[in-house]
LUMNU-903465 format. One record per residue (C-alpha): residue in one letter; chain; y negated, x, z negated. Coordinates in Angstrom, 1 decimal. Layout:
LUMNU-903465
KOLRO   code   unit    north     east       up
KOLRO      a      A        Y        X        Z
...
***
This chain:
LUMNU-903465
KOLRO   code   unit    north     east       up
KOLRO      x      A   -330.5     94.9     52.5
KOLRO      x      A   -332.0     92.7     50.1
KOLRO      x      A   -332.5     89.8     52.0
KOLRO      x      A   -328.5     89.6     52.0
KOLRO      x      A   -328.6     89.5     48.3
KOLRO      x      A   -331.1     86.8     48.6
KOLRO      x      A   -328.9     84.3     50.7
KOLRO      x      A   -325.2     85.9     48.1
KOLRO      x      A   -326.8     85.0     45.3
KOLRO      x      A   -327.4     81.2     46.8
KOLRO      x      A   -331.1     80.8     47.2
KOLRO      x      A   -330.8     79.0     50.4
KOLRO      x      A   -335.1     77.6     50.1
KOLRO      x      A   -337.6     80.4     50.2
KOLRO      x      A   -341.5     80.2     50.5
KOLRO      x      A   -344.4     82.0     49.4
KOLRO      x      A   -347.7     83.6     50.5
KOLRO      x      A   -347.0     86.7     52.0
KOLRO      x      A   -348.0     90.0     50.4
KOLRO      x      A   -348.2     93.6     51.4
KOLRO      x      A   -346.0     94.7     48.9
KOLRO      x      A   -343.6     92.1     50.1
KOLRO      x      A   -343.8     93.1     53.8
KOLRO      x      A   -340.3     94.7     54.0
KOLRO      x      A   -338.8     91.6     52.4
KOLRO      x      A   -340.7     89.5     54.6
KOLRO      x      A   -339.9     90.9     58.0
KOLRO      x      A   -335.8     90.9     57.4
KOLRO      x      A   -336.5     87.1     56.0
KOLRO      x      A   -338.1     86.2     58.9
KOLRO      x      A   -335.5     87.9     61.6
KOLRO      x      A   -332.7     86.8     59.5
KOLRO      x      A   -330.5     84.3     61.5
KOLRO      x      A   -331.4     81.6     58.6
KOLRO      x      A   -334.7     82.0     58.2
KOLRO      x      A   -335.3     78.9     60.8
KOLRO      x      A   -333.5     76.6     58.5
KOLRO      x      A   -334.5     77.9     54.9
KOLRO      x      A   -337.6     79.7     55.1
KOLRO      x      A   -341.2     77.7     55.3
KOLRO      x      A   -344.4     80.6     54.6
KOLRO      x      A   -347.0     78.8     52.9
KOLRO      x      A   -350.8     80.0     52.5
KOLRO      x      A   -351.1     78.6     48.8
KOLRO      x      A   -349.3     79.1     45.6
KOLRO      x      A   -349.5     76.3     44.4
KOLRO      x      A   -348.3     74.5     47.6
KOLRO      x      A   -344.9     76.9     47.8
KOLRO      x      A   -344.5     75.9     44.0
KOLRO      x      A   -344.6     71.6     45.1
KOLRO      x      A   -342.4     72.9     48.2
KOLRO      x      A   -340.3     74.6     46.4
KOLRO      x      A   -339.8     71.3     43.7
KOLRO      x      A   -338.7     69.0     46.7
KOLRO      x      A   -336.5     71.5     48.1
KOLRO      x      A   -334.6     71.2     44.7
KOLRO      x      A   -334.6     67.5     44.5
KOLRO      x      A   -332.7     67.8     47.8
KOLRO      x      A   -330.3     70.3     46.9
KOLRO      x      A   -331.4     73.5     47.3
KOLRO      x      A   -332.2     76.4     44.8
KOLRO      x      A   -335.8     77.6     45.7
KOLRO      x      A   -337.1     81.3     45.7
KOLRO      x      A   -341.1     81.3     45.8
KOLRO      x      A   -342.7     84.9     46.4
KOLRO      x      A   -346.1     85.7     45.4
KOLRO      x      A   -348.4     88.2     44.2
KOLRO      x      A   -349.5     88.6     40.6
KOLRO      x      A   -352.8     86.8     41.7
KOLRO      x      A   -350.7     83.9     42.7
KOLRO      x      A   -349.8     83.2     39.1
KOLRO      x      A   -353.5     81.7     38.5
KOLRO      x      A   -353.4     79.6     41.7
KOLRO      x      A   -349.8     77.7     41.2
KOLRO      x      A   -350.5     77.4     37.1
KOLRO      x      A   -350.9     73.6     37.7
KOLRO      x      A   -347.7     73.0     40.1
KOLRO      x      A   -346.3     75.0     37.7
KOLRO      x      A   -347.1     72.6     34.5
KOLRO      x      A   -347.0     69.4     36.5
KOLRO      x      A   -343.9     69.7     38.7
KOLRO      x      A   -341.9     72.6     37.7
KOLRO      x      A   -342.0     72.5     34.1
KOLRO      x      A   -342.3     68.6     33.4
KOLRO      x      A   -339.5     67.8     35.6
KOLRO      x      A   -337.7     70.6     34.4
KOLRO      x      A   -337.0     72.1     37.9
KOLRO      x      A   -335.3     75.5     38.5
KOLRO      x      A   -336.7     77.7     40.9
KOLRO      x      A   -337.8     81.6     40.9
KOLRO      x      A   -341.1     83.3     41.4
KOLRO      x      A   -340.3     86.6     42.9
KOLRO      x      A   -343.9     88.3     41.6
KOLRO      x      A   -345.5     91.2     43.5
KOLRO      x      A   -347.1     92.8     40.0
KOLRO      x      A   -349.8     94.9     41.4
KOLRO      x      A   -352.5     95.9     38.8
KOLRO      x      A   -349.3     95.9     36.3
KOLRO      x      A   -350.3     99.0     34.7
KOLRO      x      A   -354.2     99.0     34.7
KOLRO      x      A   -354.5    101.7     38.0
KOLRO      x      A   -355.0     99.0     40.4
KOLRO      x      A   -358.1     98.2     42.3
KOLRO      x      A   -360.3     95.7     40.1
KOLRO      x      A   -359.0     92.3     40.8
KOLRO      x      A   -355.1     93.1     40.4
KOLRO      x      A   -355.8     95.0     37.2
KOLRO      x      A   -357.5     91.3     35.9
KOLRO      x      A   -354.5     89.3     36.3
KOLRO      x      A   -351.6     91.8     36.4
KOLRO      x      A   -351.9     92.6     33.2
KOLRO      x      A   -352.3     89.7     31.3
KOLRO      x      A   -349.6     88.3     33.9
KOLRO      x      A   -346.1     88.3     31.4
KOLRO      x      A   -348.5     86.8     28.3
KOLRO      x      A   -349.9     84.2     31.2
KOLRO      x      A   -346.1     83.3     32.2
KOLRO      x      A   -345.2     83.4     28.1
KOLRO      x      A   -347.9     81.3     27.3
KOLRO      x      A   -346.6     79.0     29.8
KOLRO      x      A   -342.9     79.1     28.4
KOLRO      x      A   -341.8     80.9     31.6
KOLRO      x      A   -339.1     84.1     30.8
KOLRO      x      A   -340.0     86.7     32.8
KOLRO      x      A   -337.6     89.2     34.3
KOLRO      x      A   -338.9     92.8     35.5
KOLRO      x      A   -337.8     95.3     38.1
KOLRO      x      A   -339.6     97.6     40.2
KOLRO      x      A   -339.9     97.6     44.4
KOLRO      x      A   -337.8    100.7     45.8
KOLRO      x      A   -334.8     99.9     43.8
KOLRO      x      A   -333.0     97.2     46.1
KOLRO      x      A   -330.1     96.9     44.1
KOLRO      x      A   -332.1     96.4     40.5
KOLRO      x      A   -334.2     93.5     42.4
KOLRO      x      A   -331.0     92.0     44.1
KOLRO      x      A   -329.8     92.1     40.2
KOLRO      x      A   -332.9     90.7     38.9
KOLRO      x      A   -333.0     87.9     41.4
KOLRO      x      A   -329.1     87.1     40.7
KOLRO      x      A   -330.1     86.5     36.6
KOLRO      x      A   -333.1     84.7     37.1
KOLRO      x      A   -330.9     81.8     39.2
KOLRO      x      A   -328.5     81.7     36.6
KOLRO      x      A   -331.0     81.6     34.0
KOLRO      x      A   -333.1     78.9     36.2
KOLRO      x      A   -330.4     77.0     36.3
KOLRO      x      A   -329.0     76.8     32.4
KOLRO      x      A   -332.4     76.7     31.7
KOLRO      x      A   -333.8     74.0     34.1
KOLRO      x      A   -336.9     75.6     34.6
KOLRO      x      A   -338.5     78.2     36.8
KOLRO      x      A   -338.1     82.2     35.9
KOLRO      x      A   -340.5     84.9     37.1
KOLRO      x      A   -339.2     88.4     38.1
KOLRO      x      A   -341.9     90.7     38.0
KOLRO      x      A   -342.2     93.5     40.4
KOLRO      x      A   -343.9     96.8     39.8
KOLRO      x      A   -345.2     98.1     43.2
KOLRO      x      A   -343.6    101.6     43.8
KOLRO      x      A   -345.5    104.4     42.8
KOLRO      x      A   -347.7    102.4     40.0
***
């Protein structure tokens, strides 16, 4: 199960704004025996970015789930906390509109989304929902690389089927 992954690989902070794509994710997070001590929902972007900050300044490693629309809300958390202060953490991406099929407003920002997160200096990892053990794999090599790098990593994840 992938939330299991989640906890091996040492994220021990998680927020985000829930997402349909996410919802599997999101139930075993919230029923997992941990989830009262390391997992705080949030309803903005942005918010779960400046969360996820002080929950690295004491100690933790943060993992901040989104959808691709989120990108555009947390842009400014993301220069003025993440990236100034060199902070590692991991935006685990729900990349609806990835591909151009999506309804309308995913197909705006998805995308455009890996240019948005270059643009930003923000390496970008990329796996697709459906494949637990490529996303556990993902998620393991974006810590590390958050880590030697001092900075946040994206993994960006097709929805299945798109």
């Amino acid at each position: 199960m992938l939330i299991h992954e989640v906890f091996a690989a040492g994220y021990d902070f998680i927020t985000g704004v829930p997402d349909s794509h996410l919802a599997g994710f999101l139930e075993a997070l919230a029923a997992h025996e941990r989830a009262d001590e390391c997992f705080s929902p949030g309803t903005r972007e942005d918010n779960c970015v400046a969360l996820a900050v002080g929950a690295y300044l004491a100690g933790a490693m943060p993992l901040v789930f989104m959808k691709s629309a989120g990108l555009g809300t947390c842009v400014d958390a993301l220069t003025s906390l993440a990236l100034v202060y060199r902070v590692p953490m991991v935006l685990l991406v729900s990349w609806a509109g990835h591909d151009g099929r999506d309804v309308p407003h995913h197909n705006v920002i998805g995308r455009p989304a890996p240019a948005m997160l270059q643009a930003l200096g923000i390496p970008a990892l990329r796996c697709r929902f459906g494949d637990t053990a490529d996303i556990a794999e993902q998620l393991r090599a974006a810590q590390r690389q958050a880590v030697v790098a001092r900075g946040p990593i994206a993994v960006l994840c097709a929805p299945e089927g798109e």
